[in-house]
N, C-alpha and C positions, 0 to 999 in steps of 0.2 A: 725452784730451789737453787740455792749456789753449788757451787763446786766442792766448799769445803761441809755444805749440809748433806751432799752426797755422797762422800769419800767418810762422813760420818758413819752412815746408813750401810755401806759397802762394811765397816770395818764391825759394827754392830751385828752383821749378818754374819762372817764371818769367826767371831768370839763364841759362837752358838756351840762349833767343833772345837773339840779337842784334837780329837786325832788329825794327822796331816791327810789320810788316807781321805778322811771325809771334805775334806776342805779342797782335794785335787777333785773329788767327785764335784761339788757344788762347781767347782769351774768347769766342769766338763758340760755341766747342767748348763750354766751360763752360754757359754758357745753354742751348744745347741739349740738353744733359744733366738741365737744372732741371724737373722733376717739374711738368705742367701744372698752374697752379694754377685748384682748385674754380671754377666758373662764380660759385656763390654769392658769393664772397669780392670780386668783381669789382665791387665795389660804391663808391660815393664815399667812403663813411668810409674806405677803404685806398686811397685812391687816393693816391699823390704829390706834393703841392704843388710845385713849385717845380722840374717833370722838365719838358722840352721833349716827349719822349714819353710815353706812360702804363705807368706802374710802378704795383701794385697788390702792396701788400705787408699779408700776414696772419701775425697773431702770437699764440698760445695758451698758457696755462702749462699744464705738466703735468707735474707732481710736481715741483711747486717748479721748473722749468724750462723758458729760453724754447723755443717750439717755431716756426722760422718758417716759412715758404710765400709765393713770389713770380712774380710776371711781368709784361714789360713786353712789347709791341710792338715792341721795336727789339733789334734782335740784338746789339748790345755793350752797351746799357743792361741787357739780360740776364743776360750773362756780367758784368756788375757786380755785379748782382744776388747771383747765382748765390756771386759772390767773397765776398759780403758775409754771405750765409747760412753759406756753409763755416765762416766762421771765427766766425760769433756764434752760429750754433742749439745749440741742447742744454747752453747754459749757463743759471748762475743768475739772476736779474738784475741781482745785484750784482757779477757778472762783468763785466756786459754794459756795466754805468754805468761798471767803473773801467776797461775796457778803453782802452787807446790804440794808436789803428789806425794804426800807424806801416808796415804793409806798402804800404799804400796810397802813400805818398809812396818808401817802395825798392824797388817794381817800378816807379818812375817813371810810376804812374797818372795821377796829376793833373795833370804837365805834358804829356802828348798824349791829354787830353781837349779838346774844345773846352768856351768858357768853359762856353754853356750846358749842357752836359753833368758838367763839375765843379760847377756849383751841383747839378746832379741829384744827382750822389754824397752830395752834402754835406744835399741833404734827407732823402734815405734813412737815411742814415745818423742825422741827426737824430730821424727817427722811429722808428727799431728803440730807439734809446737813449729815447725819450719813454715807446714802451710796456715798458723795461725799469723804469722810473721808477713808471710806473702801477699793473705789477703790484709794486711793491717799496713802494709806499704803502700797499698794499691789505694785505700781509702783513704790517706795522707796526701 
C-alpha cells in the first residue's frame, strides 16, 4: 500500500467517531497495540527533542527500506506514535521525504492536541523525515 492509501484507511477509521472522547480512546488502543520497543534503543540519540513526554523513536533500513520502532511514556503520545509508524514504516526514504501527512490535519489531530503535544507531533515527525534524509544521503 502507499502512504497516501494508508493515511486514507487511518482517516476512514477514524470518521467512524464522532465524539473526540472516542477517538482519544482508539489512539490509546493504537499504542497499546505498538510492539515494546528494544530496551537498548531507549537511549538519548532516539530520544525526542521537543515531546513534553518521552518518545523514543528507532529507525533501520533494510533493503532499501525504512523500518521504524517507537515508544513513549504517555498513552496518546503513543497511539501517535503508533499513527505515525502505520503509515511511514516499510516505505522507501524517498517516500518518506515526499510524503504529505495530510491525515493528520482530517482526522482533526492537531486541533485537540494541546500546544505542547502538537509541537510533539511535529518533532516526531520531523525526525522520522531527518532519518529518511539520512539514509537517502547515504544511498547517493
Amino acid at each position: 500500500m502507499t502512504i497516501n492509501e494508508i493515511q486514507d484507511e487511518v482517516i476512514e477509521e477514524f470518521a467512524d467517531f464522532e465524539d473526540w472522547m472516542d477517538k482519544y480512546q482508539l489512539l490509546i488502543d493504537l499504542g497499546n497495540d505498538l510492539e515494546p520497543l528494544d530496551e537498548k534503543y531507549k537511549n538519548e540519540q532516539n530520544l525526542i527533542d521537543g515531546c513534553q513526554s518521552r518518545v523514543w523513536v528507532q529507525c533501520d533500513l533494510v533493503d532499501g527500506r525504512m523500518r521504524l520502532s517507537a515508544e513513549s511514556d504517555a498513552l496518546i503520545v503513543k497511539g501517535i506514535i503508533a499513527l505515525l509508524i502505520r503509515v511511514l514504516d516499510d516505505h522507501t526514504p524517498q517516500e518518506v521525504l515526499d510524503a504529505d501527512l495530510y491525515f493528520i490535519e482530517r482526522i482533526g489531530l492537531r486541533e485537540h492536541l494541546s500546544p505542547t503535544r502538537s509541537n510533539g507531533l511535529l518533532a516526531m515527525v520531523k525526525q522520522i523525515k531527518a532519518y529518511a534524509l539520512a539514509y537517502q544521503m547515504k544511498s547517493n
